[in-house]
C-alpha positions as CSV (number, residue, x, y, z in Angstrom):
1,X,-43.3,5.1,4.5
2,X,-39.5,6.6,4.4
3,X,-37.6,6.2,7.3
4,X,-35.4,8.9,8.3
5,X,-32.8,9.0,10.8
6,X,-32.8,10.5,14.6
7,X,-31.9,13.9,13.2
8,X,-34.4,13.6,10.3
9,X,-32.9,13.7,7.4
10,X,-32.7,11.0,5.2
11,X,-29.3,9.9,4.0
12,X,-29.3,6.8,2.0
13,X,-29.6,8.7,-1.2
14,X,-25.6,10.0,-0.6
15,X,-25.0,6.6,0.4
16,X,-26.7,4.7,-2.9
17,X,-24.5,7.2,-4.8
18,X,-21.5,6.9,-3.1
19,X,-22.1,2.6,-3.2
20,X,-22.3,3.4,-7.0
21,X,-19.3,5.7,-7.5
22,X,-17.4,2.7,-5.8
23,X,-18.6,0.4,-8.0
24,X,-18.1,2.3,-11.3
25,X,-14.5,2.9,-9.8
26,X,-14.1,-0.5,-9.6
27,X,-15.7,-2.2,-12.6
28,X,-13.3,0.9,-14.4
29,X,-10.0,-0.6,-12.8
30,X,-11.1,-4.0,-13.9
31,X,-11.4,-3.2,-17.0
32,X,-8.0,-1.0,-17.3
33,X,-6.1,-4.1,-15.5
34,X,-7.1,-6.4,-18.6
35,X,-5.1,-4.5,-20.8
36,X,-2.8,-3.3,-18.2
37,X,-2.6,-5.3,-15.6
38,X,0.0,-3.4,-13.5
39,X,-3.1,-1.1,-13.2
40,X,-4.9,-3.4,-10.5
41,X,-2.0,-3.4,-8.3
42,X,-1.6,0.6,-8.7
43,X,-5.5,1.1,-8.2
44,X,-5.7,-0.6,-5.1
45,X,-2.1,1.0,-3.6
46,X,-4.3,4.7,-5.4
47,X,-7.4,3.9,-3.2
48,X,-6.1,3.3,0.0
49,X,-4.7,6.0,-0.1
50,X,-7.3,8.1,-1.3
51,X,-9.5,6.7,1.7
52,X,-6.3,7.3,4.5
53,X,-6.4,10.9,3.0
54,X,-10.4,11.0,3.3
55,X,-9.5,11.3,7.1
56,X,-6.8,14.2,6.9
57,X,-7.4,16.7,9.8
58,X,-8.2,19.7,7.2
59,X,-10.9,17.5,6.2
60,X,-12.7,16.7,9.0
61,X,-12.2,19.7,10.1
62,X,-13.9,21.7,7.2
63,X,-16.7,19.5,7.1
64,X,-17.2,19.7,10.6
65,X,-17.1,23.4,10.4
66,X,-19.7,23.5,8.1
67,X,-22.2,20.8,9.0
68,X,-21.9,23.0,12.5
69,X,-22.8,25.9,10.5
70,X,-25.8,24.4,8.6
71,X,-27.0,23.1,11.9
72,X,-26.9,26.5,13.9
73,X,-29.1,28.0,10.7
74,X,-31.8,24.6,11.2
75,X,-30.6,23.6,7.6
76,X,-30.2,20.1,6.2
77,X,-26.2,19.3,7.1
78,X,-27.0,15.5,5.4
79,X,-24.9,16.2,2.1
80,X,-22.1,18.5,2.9
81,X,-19.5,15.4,3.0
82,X,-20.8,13.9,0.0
83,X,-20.5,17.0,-2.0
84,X,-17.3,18.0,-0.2
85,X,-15.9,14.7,-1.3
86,X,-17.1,14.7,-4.5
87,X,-16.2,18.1,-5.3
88,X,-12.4,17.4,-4.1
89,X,-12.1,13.9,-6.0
90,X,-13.7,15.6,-9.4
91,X,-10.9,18.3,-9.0
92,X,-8.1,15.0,-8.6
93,X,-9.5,13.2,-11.4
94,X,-9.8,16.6,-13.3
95,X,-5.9,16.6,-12.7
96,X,-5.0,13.1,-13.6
97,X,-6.7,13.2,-16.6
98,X,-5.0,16.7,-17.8
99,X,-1.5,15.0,-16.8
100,X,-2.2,11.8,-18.8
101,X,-3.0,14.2,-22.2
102,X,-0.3,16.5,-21.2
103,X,2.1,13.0,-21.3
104,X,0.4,11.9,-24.9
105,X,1.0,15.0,-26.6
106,X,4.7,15.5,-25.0
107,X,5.4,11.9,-26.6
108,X,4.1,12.9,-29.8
109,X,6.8,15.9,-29.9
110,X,9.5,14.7,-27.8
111,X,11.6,15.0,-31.0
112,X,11.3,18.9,-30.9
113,X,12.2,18.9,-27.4
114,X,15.4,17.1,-27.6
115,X,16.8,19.0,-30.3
116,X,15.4,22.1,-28.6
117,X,16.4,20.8,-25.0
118,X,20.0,20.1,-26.9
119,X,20.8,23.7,-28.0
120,X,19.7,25.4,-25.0
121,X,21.6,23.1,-22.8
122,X,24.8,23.5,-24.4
123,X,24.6,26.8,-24.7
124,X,23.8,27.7,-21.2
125,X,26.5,24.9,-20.0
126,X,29.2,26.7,-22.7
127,X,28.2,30.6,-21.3
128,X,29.0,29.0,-17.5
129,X,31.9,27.4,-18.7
130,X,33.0,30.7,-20.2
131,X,31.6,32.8,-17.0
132,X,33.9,30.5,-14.5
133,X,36.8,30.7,-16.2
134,X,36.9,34.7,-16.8
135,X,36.0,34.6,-12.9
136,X,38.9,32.5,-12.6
137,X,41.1,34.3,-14.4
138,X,39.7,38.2,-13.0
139,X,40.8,36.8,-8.9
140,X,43.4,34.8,-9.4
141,X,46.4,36.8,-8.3
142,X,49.7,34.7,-9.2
């Protein structure tokens, strides 16, 4: 027989998947910190604050909104922080893992970019140079 909770819906389900997505995280960040083991220090300093951030007013409060919402339409409200959650964190990691390709490929051409960076820097540094000093010469009055 399932046990359900006083509302009666059954949560453990969201709460088996969440106890696994902890677990993946961490057997991941084990894994990184043999090769890199800066990474275990920078993990744990990226989860705490990934959990203080859990529990930032916006959140509650849009989860709250909604869970009222389901509840006033006698819907199942059981999921909506687990999705919310995991919706939010997929878009972070989403992120993290286009910066970390963006970083490869700039590597790979960072030699375009300096000599590219190079030109365009002097050039715009010589047409102020030039700019100041015809604005210097146009107001000054001796």
């Amino acid at each position: 027989m399932e046990r359900k909770n006083v509302s009666g819906y059954n949560w453990r389900p969201y709460a088996l998947a969440s106890a696994a997505l902890h677990v993946a995280g961490l057997f991941f960040l084990l894994a990184a910190a043999r090769v890199y083991p800066f990474m275990l220090g920078l993990g744990f300093v990226a989860y705490t604050f990934g959990l203080r951030h859990a529990f930032d007013a916006d959140h509650i409060a849009a989860i709250d909104n909604i869970v009222r919402k389901l509840i006033q339409q006698k819907r199942n409200p059981v999921g909506v922080g687990f999705f919310f959650s995991l919706g939010h964190s997929t878009v972070v990691f989403l992120m993290a893992v286009i910066l970390g390709l963006s970083v490869r490929w700039a590597e790979r051409h960072i030699a375009a970019f300096q000599h590219a960076g190079g030109v365009i820097g002097a050039t715009i540094s010589g047409i102020f140079l030039l700019f100041i000093a015809f604005f210097y010469k146009s107001c000054h009055f001796i």
